[in-house]
N, C-alpha and C positions, 0 to 999 in steps of 0.2 A: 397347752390349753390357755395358759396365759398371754402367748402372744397370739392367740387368736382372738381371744377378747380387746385386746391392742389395736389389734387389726381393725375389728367391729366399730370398735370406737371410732377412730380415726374417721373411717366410713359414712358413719353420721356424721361425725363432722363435717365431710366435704359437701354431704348433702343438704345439712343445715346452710356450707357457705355460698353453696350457689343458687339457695332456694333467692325471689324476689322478693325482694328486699324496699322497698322505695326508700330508705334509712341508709341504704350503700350504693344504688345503683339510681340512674337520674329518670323520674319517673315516667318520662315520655318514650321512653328506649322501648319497651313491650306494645307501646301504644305504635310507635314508627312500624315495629317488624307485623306489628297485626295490619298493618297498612299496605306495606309492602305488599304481605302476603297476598294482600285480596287485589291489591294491583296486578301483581303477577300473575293470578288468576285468570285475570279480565284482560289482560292483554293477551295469554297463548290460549287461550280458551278456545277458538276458530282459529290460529296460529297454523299455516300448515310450514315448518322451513325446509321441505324437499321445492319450493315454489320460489323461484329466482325474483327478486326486486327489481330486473333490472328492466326499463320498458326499451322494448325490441319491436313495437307496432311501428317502421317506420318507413314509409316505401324509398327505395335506391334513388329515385328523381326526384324523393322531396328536399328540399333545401332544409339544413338542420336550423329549430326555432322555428320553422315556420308554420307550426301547427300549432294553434293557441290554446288546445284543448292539454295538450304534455307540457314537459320541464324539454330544455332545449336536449342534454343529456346527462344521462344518470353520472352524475359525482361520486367518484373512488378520490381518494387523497393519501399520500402515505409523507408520515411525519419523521423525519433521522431525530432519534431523542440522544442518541450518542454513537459514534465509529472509534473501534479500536484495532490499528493494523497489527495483525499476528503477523505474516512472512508474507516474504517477495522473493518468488523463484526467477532467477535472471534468464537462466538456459532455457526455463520452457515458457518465457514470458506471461508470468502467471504472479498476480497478487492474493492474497486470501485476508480478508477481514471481518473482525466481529458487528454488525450492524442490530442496535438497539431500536425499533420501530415499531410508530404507531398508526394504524389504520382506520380509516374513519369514511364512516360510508352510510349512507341514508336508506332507511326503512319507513314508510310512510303507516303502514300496518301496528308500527309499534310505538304510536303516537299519542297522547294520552291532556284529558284538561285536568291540567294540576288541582282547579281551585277544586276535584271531586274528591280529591286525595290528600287534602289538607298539606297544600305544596311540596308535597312530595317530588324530585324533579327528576332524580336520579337512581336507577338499580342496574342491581348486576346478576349477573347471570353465567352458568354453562354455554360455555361455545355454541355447542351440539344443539341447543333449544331456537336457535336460530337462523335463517338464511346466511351464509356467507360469502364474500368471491376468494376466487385460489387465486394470492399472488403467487406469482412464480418469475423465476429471475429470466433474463432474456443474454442468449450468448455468454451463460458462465458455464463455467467447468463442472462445479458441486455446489451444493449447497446445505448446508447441515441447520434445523430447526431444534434446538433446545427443548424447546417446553414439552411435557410431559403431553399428549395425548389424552388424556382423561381430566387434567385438570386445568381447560383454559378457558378464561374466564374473558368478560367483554362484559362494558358498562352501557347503559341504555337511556338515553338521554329523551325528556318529554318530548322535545318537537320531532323524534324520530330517527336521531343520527345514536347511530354505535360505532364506538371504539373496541378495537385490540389492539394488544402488546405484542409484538414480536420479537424474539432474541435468534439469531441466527448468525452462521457461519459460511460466508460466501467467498467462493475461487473464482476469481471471473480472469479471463486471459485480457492481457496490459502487452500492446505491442510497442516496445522499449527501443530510444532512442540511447545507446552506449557511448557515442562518441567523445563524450568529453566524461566517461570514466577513469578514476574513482569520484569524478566529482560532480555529477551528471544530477540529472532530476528529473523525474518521470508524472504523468499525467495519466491515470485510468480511472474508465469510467464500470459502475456497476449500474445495471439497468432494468428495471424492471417491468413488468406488464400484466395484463388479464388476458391469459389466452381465452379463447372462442368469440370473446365480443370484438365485435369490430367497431372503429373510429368513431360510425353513426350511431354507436347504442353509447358508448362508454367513454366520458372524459376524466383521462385521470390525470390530479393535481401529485403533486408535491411539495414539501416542504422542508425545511431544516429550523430545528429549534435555536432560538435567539443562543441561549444561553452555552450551547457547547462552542460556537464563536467567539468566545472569547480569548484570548491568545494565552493565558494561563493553560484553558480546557485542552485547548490546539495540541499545546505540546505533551498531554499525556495520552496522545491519540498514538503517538510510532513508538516505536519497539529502539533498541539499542543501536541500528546500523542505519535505521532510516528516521528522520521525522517526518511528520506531517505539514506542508504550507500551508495551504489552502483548501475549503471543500465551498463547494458549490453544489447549486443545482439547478435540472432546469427539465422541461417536458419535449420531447423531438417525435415527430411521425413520421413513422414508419411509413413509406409508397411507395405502392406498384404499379405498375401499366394500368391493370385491371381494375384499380382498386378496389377491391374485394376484399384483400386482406389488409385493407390499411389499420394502424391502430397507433394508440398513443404508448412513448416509452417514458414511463419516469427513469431517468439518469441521474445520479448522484458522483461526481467529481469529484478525486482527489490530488492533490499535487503531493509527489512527496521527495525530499532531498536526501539523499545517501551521505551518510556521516562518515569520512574521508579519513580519518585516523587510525584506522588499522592500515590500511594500506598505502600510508607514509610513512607507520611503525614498522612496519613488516615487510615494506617490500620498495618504496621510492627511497629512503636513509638507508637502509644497508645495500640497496644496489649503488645509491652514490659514493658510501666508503668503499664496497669492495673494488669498484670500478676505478675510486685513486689509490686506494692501496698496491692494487695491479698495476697501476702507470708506475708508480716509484718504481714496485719488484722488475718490469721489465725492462728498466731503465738505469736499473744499479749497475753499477761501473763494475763494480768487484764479483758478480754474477757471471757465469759464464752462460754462450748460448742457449741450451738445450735447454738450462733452468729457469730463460726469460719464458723460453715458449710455452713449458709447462705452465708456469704462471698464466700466459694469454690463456689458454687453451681450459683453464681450468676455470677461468674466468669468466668463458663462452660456454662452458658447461653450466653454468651457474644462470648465466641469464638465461639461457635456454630453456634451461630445467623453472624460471620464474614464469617464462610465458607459456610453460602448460598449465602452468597454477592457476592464473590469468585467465586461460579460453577455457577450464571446466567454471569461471565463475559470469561468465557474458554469453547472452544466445549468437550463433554462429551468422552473424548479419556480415554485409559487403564491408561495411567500415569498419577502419582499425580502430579501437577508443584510443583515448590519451596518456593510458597506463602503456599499453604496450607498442607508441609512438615511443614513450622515453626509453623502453628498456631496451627498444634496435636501436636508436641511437647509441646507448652508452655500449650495444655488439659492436654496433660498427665503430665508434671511438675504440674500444679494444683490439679491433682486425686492424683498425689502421697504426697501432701501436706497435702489432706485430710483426705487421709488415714494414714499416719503417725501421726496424731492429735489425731484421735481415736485408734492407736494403743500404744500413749504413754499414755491415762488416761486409756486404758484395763493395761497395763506393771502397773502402776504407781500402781494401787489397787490390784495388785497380787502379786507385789514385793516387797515396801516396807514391809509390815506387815511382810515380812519372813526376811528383810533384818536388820531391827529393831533387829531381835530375835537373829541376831548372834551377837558381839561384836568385833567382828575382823575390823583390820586397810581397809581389800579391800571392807568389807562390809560396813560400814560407808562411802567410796569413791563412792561405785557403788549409795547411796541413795540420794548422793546430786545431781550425775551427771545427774540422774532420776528427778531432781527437772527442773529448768531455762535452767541449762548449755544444756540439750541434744535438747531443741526446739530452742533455739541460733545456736547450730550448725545445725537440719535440717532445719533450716531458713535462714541461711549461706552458706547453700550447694544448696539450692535450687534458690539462688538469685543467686548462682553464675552459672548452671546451665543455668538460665535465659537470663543472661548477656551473656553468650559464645554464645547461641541458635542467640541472638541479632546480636552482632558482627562478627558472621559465615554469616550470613543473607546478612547484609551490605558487607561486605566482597566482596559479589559477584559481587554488584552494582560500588565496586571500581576497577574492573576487566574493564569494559565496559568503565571508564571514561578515 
């Protein structure tokens, strides 16, 4: 019983603190929403929004603007307020990003003279209580809309223009240039449109806000493997023979550069040590045959085994990139190390014995150099071979920095 009376209490309390108050609350505030209110009244009062804005009176041979009685054509605009790249699928040429967007579009129906409303300029509103167009994206994969359904709101401005916010998650396919992989940089565009209206009814703008251009903003736009360069934008038309279906595409650009450091961690540095470690082993004196080969051989397993690693992370295009340019090289530098192994014990049992049999100053020179000296130099040449292969590699990556 007692903490119900607690309870009670309390109760009035809250209803004493949100009663109006002009002593806590600023006294024009009830006076604005009683304003509002009878605005918003008066403007959906005759309101029908099953009834398109968009004016479509307009014959196919008349020249656009040239009827002085209409607007040249109905203004869509969509605003980028922020882009954040989630993933880049390389194999299915597929980027997905998060796009922050505002919409802004004229309703002439929903226009109103301030000075009746004691300057009132600005309300908001339920989506639903008004006309809208369906953006929809043009040539993507998916695309996924955040906001709730039931609760999206749109501000309504006196001379008739309304805004919404969009938050969305778009997959649009990005046809990828790999060749100069891992250190490459790709260009995809997301694009969007009004389907049903065509070219003559609907001109849609674009835009990008100042303020995420910034080169601070820039970089917390990529994710851990890729950054962001550049974003752009710009409006392209769509034509066909007929034109019938012409229409305008807002495009939004983004460049973005692959962050090269895992895959000189992981895969360009240790293919360059195993690759001289394996020159030394197949070239030690005190090794016998069988042990250099396994060496080679084990070595070719290894690169091997790195360029499938390589082609599940690149779409299957005509060009090699420049990841798996270095890693055949440093095959082929290993094939040729093992073949030079066995082609100097073939030389080595054919030539001394004959080389023995002469006694001449060049012949006693060619025997020894047959001995150490000549697997020092194709172990010298091939490490060095090695090394350039390495620093040619990197080379590229100092290009980009």
């Amino acid at each position: 019983m007692y903490l119900g009376f607690i309870v009670t209490l309390f109760s009035f309390s809250d209803i004493s603190a949100f009663y109006h108050d002009p002593g806590l609350y600023a006294p024009g505030w009830i006076d604005y929403l009683n304003l509002q209110e009878n605005l918003t009244n008066d403007l959906f009062a005759n309101y029908d929004p099953t009834i398109s804005t968009v004016y479509a009176d307009i014959a196919d041979w008349e020249p656009l603007g040239d009827n002085p009685r209409t607007i040249d054509r109905w203004n869509y605009t969509i605003l980028l307020y922020y882009l954040k790249l989630v993933e880049v699928q390389e194999p299915a040429e597929k980027v997905s990003v998060v796009l922050e967007l505002v919409e802004r579009w004229y309703d002439p129906r929903l226009s109103w003279n301030i000075s009746l409303y004691s300057n009132v300029s600005t309300i908001f509103a339920r989506q639903e209580k008004v006309w809208s167009p369906t953006l929809s994206p043009f040539g993507v994969n998916e695309i996924i809309d955040f906001r709730d359904q039931d609760f999206r709101l749109i501000s309504i401005d006196f001379t008739g223009y309304l805004n919404d916010y969009l938050s969305v998650r778009v997959s649009a396919n990005c046809p990828m240039d790999v060749s100069r992989f891992p250190f490459d940089s790709q260009t995809c565009q997301i694009r969007f449109c009004l389907p049903i209206f065509n070219i003559r009814q609907v001109k849609i703008l674009n835009e990008i806000y100042e303020g995420i251009l910034q080169e601070k903003i820039i970089k917390t736009m990529g994710n851990s493997e890729w950054k962001v360069v550049s974003l752009t934008n710009r409006v392209e038309q769509l034509k066909y023979d007929d034109d019938y279906g012409n229409m305008d595409l807002a495009v939004f650009e983004i460049t973005i550069r692959r962050n090269p450091l895992y895959y000189i961690y992981m895969i360009v540095f240790p293919s360059f040590v195993i690759n001289g470690i394996s020159i030394v082993g197949i070239f030690l004196k005190s090794a016998d045959k069988m042990s250099k080969l396994n060496v080679g051989l084990t070595n070719i397993m290894t690169m091997t085994f790195i360029l499938g690693v390589m082609a599940d992370k690149i779409p299957r295009t005509g060009s090699i990139p420049l990841l798996g340019i270095y890693i055949i090289i440093n095959l082929l530098i290993m094939i040729i190390a093992i073949t030079v192994v066995v082609l100097i014990t073939e030389l080595r049992q054919w030539a001394v014995p004959r080389l023995k049999l002469k006694k001449s100053y060049m012949s006693r020179k060619l025997e020894t150099f047959l001995g150490s000296p000549i697997e020092y130099t194709c172990a010298i040449l091939l490490e060095f071979l090695t090394t350039a292969n390495f620093f040619v590699m990197i080379g590229f990556w100092f290009e980009d920095l």
